[in-house]
Structures are given as structure tokens and as C-alpha cells.
mmCIF file as Biopython writes it, N, C-alpha, C and O atoms, coordinates in Angstrom:
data_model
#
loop_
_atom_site.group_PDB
_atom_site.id
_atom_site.type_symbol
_atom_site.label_atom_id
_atom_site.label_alt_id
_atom_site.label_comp_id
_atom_site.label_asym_id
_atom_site.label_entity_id
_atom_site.label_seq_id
_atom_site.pdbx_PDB_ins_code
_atom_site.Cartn_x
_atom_site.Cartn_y
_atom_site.Cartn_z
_atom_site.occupancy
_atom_site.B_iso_or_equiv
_atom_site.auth_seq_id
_atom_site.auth_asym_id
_atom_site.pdbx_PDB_model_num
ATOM 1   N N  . UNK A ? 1  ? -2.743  7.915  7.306   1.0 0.0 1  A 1 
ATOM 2   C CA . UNK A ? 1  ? -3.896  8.496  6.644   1.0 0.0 1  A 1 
ATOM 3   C C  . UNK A ? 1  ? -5.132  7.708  7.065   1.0 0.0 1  A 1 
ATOM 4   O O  . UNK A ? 1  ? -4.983  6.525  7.369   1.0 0.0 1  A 1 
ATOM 5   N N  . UNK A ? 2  ? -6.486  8.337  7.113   1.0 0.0 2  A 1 
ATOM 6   C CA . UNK A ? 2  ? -7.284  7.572  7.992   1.0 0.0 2  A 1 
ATOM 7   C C  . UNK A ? 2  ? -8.096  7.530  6.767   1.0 0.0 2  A 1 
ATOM 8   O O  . UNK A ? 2  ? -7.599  8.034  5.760   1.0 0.0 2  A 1 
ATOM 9   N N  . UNK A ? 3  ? -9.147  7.063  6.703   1.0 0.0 3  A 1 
ATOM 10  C CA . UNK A ? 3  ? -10.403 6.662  5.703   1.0 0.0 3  A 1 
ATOM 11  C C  . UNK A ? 3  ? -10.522 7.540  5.234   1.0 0.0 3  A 1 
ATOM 12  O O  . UNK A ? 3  ? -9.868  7.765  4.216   1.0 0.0 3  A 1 
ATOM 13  N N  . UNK A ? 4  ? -11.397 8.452  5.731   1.0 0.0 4  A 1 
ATOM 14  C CA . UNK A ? 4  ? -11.774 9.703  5.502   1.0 0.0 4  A 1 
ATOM 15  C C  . UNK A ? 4  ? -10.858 10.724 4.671   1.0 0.0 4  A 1 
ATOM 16  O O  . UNK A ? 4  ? -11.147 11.543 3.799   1.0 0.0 4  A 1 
ATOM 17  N N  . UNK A ? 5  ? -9.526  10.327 5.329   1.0 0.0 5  A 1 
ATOM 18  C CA . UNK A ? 5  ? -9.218  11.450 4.493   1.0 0.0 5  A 1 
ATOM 19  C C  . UNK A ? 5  ? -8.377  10.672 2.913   1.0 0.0 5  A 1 
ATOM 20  O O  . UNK A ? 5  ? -7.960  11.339 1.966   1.0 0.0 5  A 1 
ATOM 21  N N  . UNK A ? 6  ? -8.309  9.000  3.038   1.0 0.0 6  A 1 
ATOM 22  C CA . UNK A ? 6  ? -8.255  8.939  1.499   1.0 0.0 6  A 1 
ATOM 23  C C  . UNK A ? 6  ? -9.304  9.231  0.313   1.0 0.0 6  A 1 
ATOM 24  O O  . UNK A ? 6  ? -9.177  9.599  -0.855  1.0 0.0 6  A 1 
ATOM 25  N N  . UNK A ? 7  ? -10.407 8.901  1.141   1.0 0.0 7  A 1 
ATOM 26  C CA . UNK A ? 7  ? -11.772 8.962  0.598   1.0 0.0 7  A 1 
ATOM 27  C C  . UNK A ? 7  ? -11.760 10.336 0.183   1.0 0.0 7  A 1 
ATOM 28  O O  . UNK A ? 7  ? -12.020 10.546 -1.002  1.0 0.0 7  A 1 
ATOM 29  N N  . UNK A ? 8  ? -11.514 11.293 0.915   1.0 0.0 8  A 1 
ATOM 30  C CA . UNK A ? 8  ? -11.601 12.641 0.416   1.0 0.0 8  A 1 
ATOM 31  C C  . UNK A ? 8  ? -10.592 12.985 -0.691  1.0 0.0 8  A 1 
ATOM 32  O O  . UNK A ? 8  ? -11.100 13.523 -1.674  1.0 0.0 8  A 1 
ATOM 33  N N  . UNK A ? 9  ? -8.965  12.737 -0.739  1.0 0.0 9  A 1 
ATOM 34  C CA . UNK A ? 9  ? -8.113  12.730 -1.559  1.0 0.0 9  A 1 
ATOM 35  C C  . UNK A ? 9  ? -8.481  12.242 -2.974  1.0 0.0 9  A 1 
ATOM 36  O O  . UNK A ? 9  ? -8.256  12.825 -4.034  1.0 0.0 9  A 1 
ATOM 37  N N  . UNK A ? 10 ? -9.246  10.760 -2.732  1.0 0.0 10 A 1 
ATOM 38  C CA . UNK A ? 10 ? -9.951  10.076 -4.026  1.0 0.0 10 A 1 
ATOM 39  C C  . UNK A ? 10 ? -10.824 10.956 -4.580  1.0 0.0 10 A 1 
ATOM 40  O O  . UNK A ? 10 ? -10.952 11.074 -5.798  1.0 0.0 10 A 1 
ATOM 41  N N  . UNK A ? 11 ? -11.583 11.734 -3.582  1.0 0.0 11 A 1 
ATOM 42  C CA . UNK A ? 11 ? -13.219 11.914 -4.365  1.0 0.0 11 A 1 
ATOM 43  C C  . UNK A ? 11 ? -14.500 11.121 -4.365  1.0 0.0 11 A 1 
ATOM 44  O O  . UNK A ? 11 ? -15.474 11.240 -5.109  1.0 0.0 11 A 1 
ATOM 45  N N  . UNK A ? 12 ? -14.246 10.117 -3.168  1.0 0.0 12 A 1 
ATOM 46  C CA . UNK A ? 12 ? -15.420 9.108  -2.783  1.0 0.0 12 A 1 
ATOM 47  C C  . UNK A ? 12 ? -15.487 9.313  -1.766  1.0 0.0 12 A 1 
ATOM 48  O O  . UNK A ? 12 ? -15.053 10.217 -1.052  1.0 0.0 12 A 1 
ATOM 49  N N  . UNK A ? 13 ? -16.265 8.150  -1.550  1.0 0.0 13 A 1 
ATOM 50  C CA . UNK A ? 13 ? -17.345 8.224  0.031   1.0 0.0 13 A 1 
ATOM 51  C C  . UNK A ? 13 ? -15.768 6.914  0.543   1.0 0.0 13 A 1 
ATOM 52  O O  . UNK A ? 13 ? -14.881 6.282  -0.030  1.0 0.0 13 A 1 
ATOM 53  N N  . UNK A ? 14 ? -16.481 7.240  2.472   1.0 0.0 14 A 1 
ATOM 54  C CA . UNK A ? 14 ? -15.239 6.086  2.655   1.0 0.0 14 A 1 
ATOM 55  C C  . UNK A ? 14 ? -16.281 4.644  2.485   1.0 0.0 14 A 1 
ATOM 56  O O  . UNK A ? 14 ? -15.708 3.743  3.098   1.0 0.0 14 A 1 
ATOM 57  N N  . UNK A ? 15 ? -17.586 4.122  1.877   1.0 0.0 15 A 1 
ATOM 58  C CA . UNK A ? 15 ? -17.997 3.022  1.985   1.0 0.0 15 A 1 
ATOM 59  C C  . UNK A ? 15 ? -17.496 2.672  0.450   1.0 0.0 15 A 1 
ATOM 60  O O  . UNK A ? 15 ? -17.452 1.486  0.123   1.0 0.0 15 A 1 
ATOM 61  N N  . UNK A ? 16 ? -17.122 3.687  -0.483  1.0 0.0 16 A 1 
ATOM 62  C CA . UNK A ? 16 ? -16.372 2.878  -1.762  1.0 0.0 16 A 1 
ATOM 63  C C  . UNK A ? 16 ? -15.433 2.658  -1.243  1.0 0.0 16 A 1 
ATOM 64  O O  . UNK A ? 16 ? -15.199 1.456  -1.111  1.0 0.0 16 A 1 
ATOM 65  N N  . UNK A ? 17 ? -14.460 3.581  -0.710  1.0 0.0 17 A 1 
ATOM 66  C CA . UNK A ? 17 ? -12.814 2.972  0.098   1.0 0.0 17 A 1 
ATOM 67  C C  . UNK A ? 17 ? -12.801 1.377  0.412   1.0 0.0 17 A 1 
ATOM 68  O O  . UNK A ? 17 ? -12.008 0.487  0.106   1.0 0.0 17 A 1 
ATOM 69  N N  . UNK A ? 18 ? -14.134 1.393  1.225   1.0 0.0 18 A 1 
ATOM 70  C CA . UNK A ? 18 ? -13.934 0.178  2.212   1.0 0.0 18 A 1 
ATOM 71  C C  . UNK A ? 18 ? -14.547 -0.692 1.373   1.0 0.0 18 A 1 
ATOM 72  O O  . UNK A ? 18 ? -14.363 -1.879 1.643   1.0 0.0 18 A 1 
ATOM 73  N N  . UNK A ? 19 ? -15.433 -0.366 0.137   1.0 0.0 19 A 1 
ATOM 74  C CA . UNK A ? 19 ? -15.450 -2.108 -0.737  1.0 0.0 19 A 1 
ATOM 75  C C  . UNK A ? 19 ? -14.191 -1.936 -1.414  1.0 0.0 19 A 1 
ATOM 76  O O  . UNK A ? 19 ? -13.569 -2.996 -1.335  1.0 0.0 19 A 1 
ATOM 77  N N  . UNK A ? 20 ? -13.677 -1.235 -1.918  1.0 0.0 20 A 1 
ATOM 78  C CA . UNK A ? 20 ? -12.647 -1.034 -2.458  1.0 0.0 20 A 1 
ATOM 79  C C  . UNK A ? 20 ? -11.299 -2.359 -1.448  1.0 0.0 20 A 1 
ATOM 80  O O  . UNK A ? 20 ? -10.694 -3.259 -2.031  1.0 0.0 20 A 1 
ATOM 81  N N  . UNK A ? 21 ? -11.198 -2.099 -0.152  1.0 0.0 21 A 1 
ATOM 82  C CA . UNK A ? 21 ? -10.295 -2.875 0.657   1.0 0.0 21 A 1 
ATOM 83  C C  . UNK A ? 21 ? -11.281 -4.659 0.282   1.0 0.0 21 A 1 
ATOM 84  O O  . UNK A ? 21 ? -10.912 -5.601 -0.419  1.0 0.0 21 A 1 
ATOM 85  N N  . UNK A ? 22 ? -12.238 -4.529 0.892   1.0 0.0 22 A 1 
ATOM 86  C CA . UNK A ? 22 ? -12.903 -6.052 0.701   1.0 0.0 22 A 1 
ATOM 87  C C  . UNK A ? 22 ? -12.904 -6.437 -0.670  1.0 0.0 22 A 1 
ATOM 88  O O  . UNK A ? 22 ? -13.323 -7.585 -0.823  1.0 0.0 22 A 1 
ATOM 89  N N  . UNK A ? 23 ? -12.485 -5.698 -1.989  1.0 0.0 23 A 1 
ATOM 90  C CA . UNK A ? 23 ? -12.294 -5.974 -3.422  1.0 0.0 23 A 1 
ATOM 91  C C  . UNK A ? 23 ? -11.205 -6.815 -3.003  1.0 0.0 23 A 1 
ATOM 92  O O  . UNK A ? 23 ? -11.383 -8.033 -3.014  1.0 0.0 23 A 1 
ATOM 93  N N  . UNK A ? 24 ? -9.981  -6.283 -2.594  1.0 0.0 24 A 1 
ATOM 94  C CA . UNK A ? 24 ? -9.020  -6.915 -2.377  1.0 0.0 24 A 1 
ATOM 95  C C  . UNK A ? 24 ? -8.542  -7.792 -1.009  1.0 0.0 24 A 1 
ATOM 96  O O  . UNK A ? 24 ? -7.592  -7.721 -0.230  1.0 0.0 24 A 1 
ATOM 97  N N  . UNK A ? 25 ? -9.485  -8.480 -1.124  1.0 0.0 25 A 1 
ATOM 98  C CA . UNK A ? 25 ? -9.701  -9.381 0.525   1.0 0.0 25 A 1 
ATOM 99  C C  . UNK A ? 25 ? -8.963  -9.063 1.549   1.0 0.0 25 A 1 
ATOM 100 O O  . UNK A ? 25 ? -8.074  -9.690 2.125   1.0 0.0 25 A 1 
ATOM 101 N N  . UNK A ? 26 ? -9.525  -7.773 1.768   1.0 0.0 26 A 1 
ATOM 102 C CA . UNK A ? 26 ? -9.023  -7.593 3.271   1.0 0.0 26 A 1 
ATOM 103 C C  . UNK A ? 26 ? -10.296 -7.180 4.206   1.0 0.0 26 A 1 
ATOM 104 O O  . UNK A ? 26 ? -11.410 -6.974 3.724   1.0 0.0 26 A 1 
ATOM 105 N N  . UNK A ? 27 ? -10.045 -7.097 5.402   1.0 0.0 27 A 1 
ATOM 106 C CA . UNK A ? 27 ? -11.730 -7.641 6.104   1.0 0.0 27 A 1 
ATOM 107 C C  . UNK A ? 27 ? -12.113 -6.405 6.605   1.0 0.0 27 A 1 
ATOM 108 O O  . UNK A ? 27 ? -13.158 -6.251 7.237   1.0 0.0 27 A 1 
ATOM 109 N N  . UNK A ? 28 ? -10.778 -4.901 6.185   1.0 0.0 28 A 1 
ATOM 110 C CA . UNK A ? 28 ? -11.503 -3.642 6.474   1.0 0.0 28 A 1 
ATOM 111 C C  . UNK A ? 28 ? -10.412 -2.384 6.148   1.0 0.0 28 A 1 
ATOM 112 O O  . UNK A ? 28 ? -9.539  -2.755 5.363   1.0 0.0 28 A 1 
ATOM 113 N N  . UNK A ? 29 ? -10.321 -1.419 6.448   1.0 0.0 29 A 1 
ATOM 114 C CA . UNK A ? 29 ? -9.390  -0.659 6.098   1.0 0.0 29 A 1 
ATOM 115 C C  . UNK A ? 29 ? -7.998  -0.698 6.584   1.0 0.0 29 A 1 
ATOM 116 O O  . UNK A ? 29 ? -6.966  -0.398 5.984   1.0 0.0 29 A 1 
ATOM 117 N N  . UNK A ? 30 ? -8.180  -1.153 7.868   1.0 0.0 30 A 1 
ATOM 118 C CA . UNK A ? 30 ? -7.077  -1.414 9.171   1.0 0.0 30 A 1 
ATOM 119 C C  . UNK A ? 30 ? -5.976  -2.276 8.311   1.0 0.0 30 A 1 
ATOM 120 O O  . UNK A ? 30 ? -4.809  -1.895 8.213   1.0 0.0 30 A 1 
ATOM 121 N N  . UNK A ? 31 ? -6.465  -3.479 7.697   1.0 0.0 31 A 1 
ATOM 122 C CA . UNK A ? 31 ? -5.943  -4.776 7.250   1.0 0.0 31 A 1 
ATOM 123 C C  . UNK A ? 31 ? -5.384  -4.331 5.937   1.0 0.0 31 A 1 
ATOM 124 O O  . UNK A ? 31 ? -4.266  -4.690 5.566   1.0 0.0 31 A 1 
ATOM 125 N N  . UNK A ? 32 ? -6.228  -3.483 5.172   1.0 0.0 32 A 1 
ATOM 126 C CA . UNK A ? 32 ? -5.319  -2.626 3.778   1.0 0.0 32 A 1 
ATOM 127 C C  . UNK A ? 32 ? -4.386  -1.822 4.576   1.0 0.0 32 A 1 
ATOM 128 O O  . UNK A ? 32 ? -3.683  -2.561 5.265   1.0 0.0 32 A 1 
ATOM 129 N N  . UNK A ? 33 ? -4.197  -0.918 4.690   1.0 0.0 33 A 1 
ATOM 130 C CA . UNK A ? 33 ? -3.280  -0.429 5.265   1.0 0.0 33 A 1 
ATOM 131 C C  . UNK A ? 33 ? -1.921  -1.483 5.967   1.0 0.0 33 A 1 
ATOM 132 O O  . UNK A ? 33 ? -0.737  -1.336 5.664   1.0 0.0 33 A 1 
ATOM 133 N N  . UNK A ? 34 ? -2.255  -2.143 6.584   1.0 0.0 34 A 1 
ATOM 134 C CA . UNK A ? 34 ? -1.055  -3.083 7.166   1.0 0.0 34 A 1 
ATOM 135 C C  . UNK A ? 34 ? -0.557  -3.693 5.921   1.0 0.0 34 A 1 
ATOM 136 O O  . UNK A ? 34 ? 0.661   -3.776 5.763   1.0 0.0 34 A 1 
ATOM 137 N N  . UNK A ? 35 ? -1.524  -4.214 4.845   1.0 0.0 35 A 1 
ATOM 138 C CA . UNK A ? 35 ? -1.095  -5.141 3.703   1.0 0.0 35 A 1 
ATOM 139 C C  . UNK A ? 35 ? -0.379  -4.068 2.800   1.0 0.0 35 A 1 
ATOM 140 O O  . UNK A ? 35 ? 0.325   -4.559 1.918   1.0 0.0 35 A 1 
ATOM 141 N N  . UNK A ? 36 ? -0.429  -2.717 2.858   1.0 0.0 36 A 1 
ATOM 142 C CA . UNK A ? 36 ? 0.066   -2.144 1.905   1.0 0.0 36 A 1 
ATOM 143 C C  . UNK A ? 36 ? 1.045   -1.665 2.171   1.0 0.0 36 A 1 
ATOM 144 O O  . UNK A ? 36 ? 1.779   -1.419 1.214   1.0 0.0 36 A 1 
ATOM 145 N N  . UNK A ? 37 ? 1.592   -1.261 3.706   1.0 0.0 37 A 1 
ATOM 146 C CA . UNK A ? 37 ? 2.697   -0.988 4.406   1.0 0.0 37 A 1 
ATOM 147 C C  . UNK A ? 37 ? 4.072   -1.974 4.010   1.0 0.0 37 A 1 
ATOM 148 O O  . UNK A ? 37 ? 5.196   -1.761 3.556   1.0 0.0 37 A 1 
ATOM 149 N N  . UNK A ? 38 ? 3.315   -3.135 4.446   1.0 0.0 38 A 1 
ATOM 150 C CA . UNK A ? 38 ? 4.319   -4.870 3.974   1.0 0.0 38 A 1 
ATOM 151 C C  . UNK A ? 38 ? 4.881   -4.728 2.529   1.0 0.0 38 A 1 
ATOM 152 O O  . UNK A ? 38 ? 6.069   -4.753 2.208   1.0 0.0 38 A 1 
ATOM 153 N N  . UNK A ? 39 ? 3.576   -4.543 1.558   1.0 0.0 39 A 1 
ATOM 154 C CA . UNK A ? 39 ? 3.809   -4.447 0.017   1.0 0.0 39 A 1 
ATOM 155 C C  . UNK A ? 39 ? 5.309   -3.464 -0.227  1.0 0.0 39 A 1 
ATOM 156 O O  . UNK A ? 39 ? 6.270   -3.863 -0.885  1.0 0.0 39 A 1 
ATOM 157 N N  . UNK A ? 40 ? 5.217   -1.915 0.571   1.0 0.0 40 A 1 
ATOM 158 C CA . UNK A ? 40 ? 5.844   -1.259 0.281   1.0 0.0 40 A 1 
ATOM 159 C C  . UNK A ? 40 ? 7.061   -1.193 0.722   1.0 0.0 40 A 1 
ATOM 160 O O  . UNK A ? 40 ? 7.977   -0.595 0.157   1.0 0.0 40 A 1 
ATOM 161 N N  . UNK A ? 41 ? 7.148   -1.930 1.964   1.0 0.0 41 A 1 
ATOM 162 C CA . UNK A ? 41 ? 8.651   -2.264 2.588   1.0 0.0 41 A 1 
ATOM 163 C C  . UNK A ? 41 ? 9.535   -2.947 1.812   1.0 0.0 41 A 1 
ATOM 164 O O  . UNK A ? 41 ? 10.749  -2.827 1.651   1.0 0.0 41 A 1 
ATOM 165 N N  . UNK A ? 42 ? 8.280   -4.078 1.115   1.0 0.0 42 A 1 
ATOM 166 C CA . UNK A ? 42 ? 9.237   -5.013 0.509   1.0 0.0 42 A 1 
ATOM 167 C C  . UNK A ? 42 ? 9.751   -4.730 -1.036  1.0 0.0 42 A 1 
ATOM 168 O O  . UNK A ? 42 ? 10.382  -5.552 -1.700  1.0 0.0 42 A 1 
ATOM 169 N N  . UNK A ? 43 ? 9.375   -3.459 -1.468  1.0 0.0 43 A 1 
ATOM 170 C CA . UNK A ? 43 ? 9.317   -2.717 -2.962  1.0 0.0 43 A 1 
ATOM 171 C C  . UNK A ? 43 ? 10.941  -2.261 -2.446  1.0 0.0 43 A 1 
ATOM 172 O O  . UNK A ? 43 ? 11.972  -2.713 -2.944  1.0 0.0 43 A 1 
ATOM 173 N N  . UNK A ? 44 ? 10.870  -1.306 -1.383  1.0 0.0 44 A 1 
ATOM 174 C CA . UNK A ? 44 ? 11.823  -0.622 -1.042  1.0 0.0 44 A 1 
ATOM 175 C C  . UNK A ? 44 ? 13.075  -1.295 -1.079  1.0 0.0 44 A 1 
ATOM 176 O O  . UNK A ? 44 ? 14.060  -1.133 -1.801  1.0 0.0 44 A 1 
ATOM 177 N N  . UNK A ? 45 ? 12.703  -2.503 0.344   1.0 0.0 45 A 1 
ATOM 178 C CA . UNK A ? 45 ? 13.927  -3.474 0.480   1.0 0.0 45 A 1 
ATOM 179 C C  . UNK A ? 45 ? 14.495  -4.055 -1.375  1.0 0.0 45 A 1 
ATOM 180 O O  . UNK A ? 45 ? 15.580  -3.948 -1.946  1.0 0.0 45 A 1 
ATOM 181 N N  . UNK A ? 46 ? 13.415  -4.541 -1.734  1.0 0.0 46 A 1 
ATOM 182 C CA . UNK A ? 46 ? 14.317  -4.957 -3.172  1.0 0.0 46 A 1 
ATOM 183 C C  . UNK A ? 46 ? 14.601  -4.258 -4.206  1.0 0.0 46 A 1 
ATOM 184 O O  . UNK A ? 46 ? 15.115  -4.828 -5.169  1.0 0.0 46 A 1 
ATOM 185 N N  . UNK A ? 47 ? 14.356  -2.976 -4.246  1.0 0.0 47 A 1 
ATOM 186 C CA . UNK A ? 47 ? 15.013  -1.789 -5.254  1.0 0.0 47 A 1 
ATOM 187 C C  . UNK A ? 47 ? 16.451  -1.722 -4.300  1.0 0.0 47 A 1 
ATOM 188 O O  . UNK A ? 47 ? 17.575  -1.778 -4.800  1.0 0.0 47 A 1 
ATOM 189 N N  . UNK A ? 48 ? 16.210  -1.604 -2.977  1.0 0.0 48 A 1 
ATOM 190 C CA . UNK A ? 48 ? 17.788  -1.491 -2.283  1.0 0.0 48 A 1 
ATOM 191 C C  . UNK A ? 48 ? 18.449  -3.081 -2.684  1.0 0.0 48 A 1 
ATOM 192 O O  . UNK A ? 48 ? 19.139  -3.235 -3.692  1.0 0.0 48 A 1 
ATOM 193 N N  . UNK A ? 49 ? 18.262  -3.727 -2.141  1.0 0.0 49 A 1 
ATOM 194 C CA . UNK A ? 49 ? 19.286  -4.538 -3.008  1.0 0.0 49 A 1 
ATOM 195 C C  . UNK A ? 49 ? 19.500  -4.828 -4.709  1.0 0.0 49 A 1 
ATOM 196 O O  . UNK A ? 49 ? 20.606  -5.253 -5.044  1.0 0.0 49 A 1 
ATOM 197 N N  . UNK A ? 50 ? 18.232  -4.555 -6.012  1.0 0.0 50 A 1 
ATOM 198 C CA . UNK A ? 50 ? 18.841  -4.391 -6.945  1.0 0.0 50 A 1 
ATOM 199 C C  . UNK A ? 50 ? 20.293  -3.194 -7.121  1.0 0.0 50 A 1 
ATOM 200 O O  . UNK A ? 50 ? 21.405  -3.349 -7.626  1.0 0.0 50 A 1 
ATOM 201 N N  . UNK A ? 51 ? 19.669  -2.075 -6.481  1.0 0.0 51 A 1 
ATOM 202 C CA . UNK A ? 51 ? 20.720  -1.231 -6.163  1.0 0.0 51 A 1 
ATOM 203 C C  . UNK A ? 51 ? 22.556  -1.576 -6.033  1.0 0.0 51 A 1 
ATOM 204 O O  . UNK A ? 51 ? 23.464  -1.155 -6.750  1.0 0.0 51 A 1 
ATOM 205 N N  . UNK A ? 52 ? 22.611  -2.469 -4.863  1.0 0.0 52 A 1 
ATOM 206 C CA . UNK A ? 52 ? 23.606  -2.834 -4.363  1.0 0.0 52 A 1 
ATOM 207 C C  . UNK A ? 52 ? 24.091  -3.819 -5.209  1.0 0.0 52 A 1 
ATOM 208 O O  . UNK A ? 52 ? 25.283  -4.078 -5.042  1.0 0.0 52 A 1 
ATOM 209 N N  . UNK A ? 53 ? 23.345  -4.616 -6.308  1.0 0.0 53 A 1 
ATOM 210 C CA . UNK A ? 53 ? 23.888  -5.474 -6.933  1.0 0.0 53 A 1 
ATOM 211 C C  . UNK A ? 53 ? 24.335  -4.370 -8.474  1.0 0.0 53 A 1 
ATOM 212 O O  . UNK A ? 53 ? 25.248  -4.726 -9.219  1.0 0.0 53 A 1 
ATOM 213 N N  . UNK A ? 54 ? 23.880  -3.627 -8.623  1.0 0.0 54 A 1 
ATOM 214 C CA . UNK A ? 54 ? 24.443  -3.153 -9.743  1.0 0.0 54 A 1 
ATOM 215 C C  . UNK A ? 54 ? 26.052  -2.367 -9.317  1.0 0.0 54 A 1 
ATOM 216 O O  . UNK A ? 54 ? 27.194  -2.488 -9.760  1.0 0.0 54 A 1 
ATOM 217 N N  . UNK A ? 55 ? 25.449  -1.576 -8.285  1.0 0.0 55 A 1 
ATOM 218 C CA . UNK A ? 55 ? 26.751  -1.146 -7.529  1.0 0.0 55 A 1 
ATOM 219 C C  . UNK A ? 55 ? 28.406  -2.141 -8.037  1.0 0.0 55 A 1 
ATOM 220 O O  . UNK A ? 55 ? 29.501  -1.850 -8.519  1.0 0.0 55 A 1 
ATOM 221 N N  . UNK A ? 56 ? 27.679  -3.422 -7.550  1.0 0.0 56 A 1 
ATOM 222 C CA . UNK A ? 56 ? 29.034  -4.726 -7.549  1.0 0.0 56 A 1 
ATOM 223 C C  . UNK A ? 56 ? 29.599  -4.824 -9.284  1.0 0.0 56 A 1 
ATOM 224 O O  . UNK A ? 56 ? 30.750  -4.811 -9.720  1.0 0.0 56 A 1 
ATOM 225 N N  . UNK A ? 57 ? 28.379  -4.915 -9.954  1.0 0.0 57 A 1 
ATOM 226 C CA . UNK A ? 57 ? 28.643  -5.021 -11.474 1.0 0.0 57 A 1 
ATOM 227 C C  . UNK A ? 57 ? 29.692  -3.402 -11.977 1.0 0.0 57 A 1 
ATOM 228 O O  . UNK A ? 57 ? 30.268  -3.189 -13.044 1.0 0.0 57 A 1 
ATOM 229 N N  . UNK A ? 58 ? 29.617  -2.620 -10.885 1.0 0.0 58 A 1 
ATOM 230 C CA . UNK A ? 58 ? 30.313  -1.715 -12.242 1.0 0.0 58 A 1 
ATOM 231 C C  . UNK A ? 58 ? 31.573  -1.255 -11.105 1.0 0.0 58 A 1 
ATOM 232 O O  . UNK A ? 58 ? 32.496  -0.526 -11.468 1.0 0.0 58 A 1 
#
């Protein structure tokens, strides 16, 4: 998804998007996006292993 079109999904301009990314210290949209990709891999990866550990419990 590129700026523009979160900005449009939101209902803002992409220069709120992009203070929006520098709110959360990143140095532009490029760098949110990579940081949020990471965030979400690692959501995934550890719901899959809570997963696998309940699996063992029952």
C-alpha cells in the first residue's frame, strides 16, 4: 500500500500519514512500513507458537 492510498483509506492528507510515521520515530513512510511488516511477522510467529504449545497441553 503506498501513502496515498493509506491516506485516502484514512481520510487524510499523506503529510498527516507522514507526521503520523515521524510520531512514531521513523524517518518516513518507507521505514513505517518495514517497522510494521517486522511488528507483524513477529505477532504471527508467536500466536503460531502459542498455538503449538497449547496443541502439547491437550
Amino acid at each position: 500500500m503506498t501513502i496515498r492510498e493509506l491516506a485516502e483509506a484514512a481520510g487524510v492528507s499523506t503529510t498527516t500519514v507522514l507526521r503520523f510515521c515521524r510520531k512514531l520515530q521513523c524517518e518516513g513512510y518507507s521505514e513505517f512500513r518495514v517497522r510494521l511488516n517486522y511488528i507483524s511477522s513477529r505477532m504471527s510467529l508467536n500466536r503460531q507458537i502459542s498455538a503449538q504449545r497449547n496443541n502439547e497441553l491437550f
